[in-house]
C-alpha positions in Angstrom: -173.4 67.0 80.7 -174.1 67.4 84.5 -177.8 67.6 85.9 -178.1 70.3 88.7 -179.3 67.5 90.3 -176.1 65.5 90.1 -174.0 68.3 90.8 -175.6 69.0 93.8 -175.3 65.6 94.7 -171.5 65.6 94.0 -171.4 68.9 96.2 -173.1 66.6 98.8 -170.1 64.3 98.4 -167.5 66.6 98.5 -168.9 68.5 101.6 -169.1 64.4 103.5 -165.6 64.0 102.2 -164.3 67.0 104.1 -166.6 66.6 107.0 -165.6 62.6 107.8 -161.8 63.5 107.2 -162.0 66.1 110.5 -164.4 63.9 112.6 -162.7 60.1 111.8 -158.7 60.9 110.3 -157.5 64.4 110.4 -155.0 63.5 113.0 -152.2 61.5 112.3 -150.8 59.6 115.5 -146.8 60.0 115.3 -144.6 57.6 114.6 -147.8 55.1 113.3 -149.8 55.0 109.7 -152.6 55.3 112.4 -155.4 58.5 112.0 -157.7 59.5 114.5 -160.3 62.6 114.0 -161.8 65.4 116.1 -164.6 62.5 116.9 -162.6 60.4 119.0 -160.8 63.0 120.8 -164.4 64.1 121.6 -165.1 61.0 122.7 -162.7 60.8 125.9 -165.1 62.8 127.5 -167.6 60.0 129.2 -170.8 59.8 127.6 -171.2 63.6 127.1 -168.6 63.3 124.5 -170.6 60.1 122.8 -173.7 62.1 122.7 -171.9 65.0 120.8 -170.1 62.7 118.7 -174.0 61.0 117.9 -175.1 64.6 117.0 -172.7 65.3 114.9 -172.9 62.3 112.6 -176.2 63.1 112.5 -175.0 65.5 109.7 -174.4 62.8 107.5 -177.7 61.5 107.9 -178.9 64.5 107.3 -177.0 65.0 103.9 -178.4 61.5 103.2 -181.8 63.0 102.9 -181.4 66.2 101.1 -179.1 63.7 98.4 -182.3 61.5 98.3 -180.7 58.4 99.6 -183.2 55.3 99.9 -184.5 54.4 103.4 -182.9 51.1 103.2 -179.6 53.3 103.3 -180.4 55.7 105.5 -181.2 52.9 108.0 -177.8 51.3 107.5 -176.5 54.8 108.4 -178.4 55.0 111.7 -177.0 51.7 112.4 -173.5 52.6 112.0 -174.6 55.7 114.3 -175.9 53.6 116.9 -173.1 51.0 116.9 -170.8 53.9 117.2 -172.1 55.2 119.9 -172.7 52.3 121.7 -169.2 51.1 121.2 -167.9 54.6 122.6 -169.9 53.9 125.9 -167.8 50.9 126.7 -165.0 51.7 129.6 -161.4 51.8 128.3 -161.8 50.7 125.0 -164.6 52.6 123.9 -162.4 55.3 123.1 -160.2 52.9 121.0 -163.3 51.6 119.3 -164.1 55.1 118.5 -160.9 55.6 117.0 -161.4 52.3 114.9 -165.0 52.3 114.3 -165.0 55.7 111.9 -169.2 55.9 110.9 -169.1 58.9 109.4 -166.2 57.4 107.0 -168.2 54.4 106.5 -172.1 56.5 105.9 -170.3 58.8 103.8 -168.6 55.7 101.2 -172.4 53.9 101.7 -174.0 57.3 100.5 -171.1 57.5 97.6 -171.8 54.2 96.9 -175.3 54.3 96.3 -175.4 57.6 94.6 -172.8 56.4 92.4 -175.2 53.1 91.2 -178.6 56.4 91.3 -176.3 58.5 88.4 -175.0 55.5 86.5 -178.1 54.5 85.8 -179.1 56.2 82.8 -182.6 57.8 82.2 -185.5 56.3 80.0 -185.5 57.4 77.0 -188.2 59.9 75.9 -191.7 58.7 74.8 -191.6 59.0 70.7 -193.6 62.1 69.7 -196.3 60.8 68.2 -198.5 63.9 68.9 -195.9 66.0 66.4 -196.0 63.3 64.1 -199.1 62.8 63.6 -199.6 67.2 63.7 -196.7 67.2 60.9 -198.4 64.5 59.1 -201.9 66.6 58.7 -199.8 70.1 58.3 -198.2 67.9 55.5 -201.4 66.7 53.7 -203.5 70.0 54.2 -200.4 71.5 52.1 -200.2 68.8 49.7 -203.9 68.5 49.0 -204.2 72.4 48.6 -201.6 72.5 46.0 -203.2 69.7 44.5 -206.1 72.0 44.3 -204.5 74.8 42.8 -202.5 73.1 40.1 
């Protein structure tokens, strides 16, 4: 049975999945098994085009948070980010690292990755009711000591 919980994680997923198809390989270079995405067209544009690119894998950071990612993964996002961005800045083959690079691709499989290991893991079993047991237990001898009684 799903959780809300995981479902809304899976919705996560699925939104990441659509998102870092567009930005990293919704374009498909002709005559080449090569993709590009909306991200590295964006990039051509010197540094402006970096910073956008930066703000918009921001999104996936952002997802990060509301799926409840650790910090240790959220950091390893930002540092995909950063080296993304960096990587843009360089002249000539920034844009071709750009193209290459793909962060959001790569935060959205780390965030798939670690949900995946969250969900698998299943919950602790409930603590044994001793409360009702021991209620049961006194329900059952106030019962069978009255009918003692009356018999």
């Amino acid at each position: 049975m799903t959780t809300p919980s995981e479902a809304r994680q899976r919705a996560i997923l699925d939104r990441l999945d659509r998102f870092s198809r567009l930005m990293d390989s919704s374009i498909g270079l002709p005559f080449t098994r090569f993709r590009i995405g909306i991200e590295a067209i964006i990039g051509l544009l010197p540094v402006v085009g970096d910073m956008a690119g930066l703000i918009l894998s921001g999104y996936v950071l952002v997802e990060a948070q509301r799926a409840g990612a650790s910090k240790a993964v959220k950091l390893r996002m930002l540092r995909n980010m950063v080296i993304d961005f960096l990587g843009g800045l360089l002249p000539v083959v920034g844009d071709a690292f750009d193209a290459v690079y793909k962060a959001n691709t790569r935060n959205t499989r780390l965030l798939r990755n670690y949900l995946e290991k969250e969900l698998a893991i299943e919950p602790p079993p409930p603590p044994f009711p001793w409360g009702t047991l021991i209620g049961l237990s006194i329900l059952f001898a106030v019962i069978t000591g009255g009918l003692s009684l009356i018999l």
